[in-house]
Rosetta silent file (secondary structure, phi, psi, omega in degrees, C-alpha in Angstrom):
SEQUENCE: XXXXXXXXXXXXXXXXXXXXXXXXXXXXXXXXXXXXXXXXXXXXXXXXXXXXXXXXXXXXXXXXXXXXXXXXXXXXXXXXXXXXXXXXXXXXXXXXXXXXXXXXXXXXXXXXXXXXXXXXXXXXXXXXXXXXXXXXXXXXXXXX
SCORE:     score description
SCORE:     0.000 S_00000001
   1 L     0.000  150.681 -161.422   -7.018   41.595   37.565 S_00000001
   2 L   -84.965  109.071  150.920   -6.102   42.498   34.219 S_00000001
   3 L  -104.620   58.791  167.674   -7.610   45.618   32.493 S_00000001
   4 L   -66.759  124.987  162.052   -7.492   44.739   29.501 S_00000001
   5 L  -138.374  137.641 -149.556  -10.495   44.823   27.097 S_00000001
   6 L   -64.373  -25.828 -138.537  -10.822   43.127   24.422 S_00000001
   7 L  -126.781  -36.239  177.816  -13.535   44.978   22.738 S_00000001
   8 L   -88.245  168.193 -163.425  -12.308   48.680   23.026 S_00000001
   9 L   -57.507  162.166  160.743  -10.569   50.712   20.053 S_00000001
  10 L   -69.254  146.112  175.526   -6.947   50.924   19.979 S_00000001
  11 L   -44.143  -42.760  178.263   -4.767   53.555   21.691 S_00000001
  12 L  -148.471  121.667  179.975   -3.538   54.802   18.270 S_00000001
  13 L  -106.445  125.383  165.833   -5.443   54.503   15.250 S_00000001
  14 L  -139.522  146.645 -140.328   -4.010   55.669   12.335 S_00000001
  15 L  -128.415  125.376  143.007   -6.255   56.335    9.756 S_00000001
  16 L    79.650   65.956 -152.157   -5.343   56.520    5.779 S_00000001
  17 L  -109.762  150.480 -163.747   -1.382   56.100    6.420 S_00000001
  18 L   -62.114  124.596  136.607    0.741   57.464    3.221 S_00000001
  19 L   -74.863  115.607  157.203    1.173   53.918    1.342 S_00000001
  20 L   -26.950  127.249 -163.694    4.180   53.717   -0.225 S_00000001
  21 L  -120.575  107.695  159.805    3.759   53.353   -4.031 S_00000001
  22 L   -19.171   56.655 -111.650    6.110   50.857   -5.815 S_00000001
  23 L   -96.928  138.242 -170.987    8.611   51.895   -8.518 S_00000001
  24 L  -104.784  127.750 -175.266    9.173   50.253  -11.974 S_00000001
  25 L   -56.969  117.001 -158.756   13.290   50.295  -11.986 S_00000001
  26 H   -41.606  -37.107 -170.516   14.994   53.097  -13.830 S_00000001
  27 H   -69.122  -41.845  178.588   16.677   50.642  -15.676 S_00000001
  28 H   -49.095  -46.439 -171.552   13.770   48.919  -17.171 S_00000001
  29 H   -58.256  -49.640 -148.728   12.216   52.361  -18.543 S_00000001
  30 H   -92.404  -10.405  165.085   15.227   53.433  -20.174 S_00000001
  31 H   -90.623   19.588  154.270   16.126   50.165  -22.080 S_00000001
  32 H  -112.721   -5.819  166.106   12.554   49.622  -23.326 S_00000001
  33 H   -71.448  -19.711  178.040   12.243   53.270  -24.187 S_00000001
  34 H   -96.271  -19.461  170.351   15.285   53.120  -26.180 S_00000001
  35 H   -58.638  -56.477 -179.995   14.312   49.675  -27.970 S_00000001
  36 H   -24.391  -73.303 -166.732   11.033   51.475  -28.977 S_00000001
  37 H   -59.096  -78.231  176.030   12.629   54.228  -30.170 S_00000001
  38 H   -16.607  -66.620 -173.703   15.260   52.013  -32.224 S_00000001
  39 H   -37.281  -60.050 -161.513   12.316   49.834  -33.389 S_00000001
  40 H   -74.426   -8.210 -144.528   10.264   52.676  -34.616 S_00000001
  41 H  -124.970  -18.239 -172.409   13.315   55.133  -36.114 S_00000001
  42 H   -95.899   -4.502 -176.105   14.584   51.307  -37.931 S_00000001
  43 H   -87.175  -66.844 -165.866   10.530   50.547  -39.141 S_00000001
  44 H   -58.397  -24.118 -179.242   10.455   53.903  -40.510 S_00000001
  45 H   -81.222  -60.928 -167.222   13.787   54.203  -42.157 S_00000001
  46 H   -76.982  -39.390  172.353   13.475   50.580  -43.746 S_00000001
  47 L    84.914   38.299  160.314    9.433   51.859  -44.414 S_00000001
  48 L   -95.768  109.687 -141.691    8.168   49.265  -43.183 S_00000001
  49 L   -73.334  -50.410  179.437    4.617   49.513  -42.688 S_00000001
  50 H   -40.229  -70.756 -144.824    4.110   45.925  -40.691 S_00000001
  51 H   -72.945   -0.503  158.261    6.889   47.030  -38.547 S_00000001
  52 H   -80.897  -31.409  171.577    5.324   50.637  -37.594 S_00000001
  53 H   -75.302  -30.988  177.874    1.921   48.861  -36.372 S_00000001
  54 H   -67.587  -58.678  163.115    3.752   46.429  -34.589 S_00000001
  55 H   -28.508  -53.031 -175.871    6.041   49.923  -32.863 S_00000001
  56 H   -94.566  -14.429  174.642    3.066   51.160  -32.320 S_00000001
  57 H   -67.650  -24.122  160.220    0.706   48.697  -30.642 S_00000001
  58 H   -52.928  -73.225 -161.542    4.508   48.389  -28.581 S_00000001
  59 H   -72.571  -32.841  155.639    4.221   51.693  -27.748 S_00000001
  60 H   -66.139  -46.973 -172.114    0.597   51.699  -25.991 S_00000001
  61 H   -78.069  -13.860  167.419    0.958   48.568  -24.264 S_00000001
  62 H   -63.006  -33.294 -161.793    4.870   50.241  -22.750 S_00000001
  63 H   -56.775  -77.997 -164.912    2.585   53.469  -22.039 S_00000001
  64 H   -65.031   86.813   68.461    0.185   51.305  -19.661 S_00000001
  65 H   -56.809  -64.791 -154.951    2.685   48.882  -18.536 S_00000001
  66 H   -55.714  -37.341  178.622    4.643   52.091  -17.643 S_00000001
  67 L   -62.709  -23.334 -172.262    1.312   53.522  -15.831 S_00000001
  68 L   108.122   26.892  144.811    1.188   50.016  -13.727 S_00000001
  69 L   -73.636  117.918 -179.680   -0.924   47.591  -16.203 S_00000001
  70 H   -42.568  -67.057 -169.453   -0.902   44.111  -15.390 S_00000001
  71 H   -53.637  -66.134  179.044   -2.699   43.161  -18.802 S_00000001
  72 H   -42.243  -77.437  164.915   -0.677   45.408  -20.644 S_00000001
  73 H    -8.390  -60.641 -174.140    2.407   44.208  -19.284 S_00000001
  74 H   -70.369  -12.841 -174.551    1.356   40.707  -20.263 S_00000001
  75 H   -58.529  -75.142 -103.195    0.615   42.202  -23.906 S_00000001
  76 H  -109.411  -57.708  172.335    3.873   43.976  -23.959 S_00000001
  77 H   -48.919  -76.652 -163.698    5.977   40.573  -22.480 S_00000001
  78 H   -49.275  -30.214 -160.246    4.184   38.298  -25.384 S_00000001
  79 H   -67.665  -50.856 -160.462    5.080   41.362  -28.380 S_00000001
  80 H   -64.288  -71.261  168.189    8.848   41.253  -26.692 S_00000001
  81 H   -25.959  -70.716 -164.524    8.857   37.266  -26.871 S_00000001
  82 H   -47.279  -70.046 -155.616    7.515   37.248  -30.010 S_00000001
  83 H   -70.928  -63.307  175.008   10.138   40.426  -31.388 S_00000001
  84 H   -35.162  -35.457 -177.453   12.909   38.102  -29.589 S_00000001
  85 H  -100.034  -15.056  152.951   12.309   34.750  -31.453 S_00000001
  86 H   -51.972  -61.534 -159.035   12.381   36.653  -34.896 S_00000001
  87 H   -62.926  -27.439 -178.446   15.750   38.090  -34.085 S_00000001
  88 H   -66.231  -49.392  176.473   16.852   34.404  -33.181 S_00000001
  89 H   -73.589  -56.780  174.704   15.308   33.491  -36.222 S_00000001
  90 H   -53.718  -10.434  178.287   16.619   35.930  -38.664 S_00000001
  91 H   -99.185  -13.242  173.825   20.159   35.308  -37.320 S_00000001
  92 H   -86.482   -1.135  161.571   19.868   31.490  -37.988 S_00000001
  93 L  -100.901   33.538 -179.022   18.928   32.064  -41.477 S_00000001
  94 L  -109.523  -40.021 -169.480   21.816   34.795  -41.896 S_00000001
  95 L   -81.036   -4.717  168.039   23.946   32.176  -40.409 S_00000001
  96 L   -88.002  -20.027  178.862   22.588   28.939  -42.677 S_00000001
  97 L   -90.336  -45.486 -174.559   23.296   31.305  -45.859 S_00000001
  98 L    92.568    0.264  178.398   26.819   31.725  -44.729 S_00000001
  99 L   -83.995  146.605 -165.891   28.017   35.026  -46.372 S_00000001
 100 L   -47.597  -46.153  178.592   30.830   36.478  -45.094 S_00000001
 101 L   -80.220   13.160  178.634   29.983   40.247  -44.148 S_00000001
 102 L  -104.987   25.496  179.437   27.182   39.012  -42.066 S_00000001
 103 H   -79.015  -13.838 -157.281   29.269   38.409  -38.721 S_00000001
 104 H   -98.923  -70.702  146.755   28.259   42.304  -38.087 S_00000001
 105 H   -21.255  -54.912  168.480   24.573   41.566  -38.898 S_00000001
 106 H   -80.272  -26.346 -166.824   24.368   38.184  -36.980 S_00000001
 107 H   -89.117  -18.764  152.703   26.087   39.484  -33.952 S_00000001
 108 H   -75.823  -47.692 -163.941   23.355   42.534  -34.075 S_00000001
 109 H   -61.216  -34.640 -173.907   20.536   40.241  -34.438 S_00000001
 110 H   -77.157  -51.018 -173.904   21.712   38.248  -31.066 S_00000001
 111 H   -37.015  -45.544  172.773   22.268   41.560  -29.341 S_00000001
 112 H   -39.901  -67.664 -172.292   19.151   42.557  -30.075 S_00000001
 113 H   -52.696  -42.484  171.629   17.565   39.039  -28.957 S_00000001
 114 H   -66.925  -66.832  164.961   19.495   39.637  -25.966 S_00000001
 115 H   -30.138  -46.539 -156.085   18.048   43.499  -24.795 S_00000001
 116 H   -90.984   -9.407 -166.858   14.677   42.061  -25.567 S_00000001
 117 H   -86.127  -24.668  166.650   15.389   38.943  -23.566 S_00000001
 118 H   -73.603  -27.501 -171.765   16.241   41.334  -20.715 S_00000001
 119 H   -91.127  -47.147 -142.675   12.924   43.653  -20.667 S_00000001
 120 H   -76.572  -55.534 -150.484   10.570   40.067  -20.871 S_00000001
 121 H   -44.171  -53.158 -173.084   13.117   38.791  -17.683 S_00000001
 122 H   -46.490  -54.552 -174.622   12.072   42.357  -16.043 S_00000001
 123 H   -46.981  -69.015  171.775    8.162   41.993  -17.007 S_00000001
 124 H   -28.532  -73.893 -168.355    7.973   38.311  -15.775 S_00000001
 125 H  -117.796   -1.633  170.032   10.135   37.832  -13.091 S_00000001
 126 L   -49.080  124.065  151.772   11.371   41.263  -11.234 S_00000001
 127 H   -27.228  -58.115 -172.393   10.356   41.624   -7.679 S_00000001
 128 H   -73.554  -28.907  167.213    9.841   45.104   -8.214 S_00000001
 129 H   -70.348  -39.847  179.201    7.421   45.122  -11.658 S_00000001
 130 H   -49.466  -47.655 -155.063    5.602   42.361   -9.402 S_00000001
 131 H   -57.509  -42.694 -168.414    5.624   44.476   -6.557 S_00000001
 132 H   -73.734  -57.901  166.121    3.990   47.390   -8.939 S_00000001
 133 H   -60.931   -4.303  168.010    1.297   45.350  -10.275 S_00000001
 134 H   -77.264  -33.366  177.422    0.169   44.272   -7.089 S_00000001
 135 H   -78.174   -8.276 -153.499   -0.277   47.342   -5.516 S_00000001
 136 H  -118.026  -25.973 -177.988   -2.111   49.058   -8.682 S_00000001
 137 H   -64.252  -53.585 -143.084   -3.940   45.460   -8.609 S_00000001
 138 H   -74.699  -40.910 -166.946   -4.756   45.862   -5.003 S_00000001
 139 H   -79.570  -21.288  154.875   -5.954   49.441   -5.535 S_00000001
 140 H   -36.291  -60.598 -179.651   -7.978   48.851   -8.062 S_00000001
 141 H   -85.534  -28.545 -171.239  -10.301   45.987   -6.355 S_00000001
 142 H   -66.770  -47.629 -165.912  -10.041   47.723   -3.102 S_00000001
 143 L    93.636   44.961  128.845  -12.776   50.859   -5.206 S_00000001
 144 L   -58.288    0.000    0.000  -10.060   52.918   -4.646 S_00000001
């Protein structure tokens, strides 16, 4: 006969085990911290007022995205989209005008389009920004 039972506690309980806490990739921080900063130090230099409220509503939703906000994150994704299809835009009307000295100009504007096209890929589709929000999701509903 077996004595196994079904009903009493396990042999080793472990109770409140360390979780491992998820990491938003080193890479991510430092190319949207340096877009920011570019954003803001090129709003303020050109003195452009829209383009300091947009830097800064940018710069709260990177804070909580950077803390492990979901929402924010999706804020922060639509601002980049958004900042991306300008840059897209502004280089097809540099390139429909056609002046000469603007190869230097259009080929910043795609660069641009591109870096920003890289932090929404990160928000959206990384493993590891999922990975962050799930667990910050998880702790969160848990009353933790």
């Amino acid at each position: 006969m077996d004595n196994f039972d079904a009903y009493a506690p396990p042999r080793a309980v472990v109770s409140d085990a360390e979780i491992e806490k998820p990491q938003i990739p080193l890479a991510f921080k430092i190319l949207l911290i340096a877009y920011i900063v570019l954003h803001l130090v090129g709003s303020l230099l050109g003195v452009s007022s829209y383009g300091i409220v947009w830097g800064g509503v940018m710069v709260i939703a990177s804070w909580k995205t950077l803390g492990g906000s979901r929402p924010a994150s999706r804020v922060l994704g639509v601002l980049l989209s958004i900042s991306a299809i300008l840059m897209l835009i502004g280089a097809a009307i540099l390139v429909s005008l056609g002046r000469p000295g603007s190869a230097v100009t259009i080929a910043f504007f795609l660069g641009l389009a591109a870096w920003v096209a890289v932090l929404v890929g990160f928000i959206y589709f990384h493993p590891a920004m999922q990975a962050v929000f799930r667990k910050s999701d998880a702790k969160k509903w848990s009353g933790g």
